[in-house]
N, C-alpha and C positions, 0 to 999 in steps of 0.2 A: 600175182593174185594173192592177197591175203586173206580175204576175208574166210576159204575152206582153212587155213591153222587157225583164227579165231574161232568159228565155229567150232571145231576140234577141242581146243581150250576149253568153251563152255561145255560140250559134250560131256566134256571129263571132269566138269567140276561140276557139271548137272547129278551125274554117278558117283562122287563122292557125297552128294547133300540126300540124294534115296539112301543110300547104305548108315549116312551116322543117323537119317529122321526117321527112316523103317526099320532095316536090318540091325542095326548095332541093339535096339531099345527090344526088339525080339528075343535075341542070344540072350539078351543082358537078363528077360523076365524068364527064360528057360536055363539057365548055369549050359548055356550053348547045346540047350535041348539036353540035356539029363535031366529034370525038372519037369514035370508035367502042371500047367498051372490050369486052373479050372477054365479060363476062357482059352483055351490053346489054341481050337479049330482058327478061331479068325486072329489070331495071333499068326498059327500057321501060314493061313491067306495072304497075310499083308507079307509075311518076310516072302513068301513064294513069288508074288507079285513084284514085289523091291526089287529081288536079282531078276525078274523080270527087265522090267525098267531097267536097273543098273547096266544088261550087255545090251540091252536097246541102245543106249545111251552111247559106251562103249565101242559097239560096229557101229556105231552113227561118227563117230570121234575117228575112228579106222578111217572109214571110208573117206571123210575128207582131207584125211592125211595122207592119203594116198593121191586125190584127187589135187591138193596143195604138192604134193613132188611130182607129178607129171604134168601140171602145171609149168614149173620151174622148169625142167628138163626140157621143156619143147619152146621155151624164151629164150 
């Protein structure tokens, strides 16, 4: 079975595209929060949200890598 490490694959590369299109562009208007800039609140929202999605992403990436070697183990 391949297609749980394909999935896996996009998982992790779903978690790398939240983190550089939310979280990086957050840090980057905060000097990584030392910085308070006038719209913060929803500034905050969206990075909170981002590592949201990103371990969503992540256990999602897990779980079929896990589900891809017992897979393999029981062929």
């Amino acid at each position: 079975m391949w297609w749980p490490t394909l999935a896996a694959l996009l998982c992790l590369v779903g978690a790398q595209a939240v983190f550089w299109i939310f979280t990086f562009p957050a840090n980057a208007a905060t000097s990584n929060w030392t910085l308070v800039p006038e719209e913060w609140e929803s500034l905050r929202r969206r990075w909170e949200y981002s590592h949201l999605a990103g371990a969503g992403f992540q256990v999602l990436a897990m779980s079929a890598l896990i589900v891809s070697t017992l897979a393999r183990t029981r062929d």
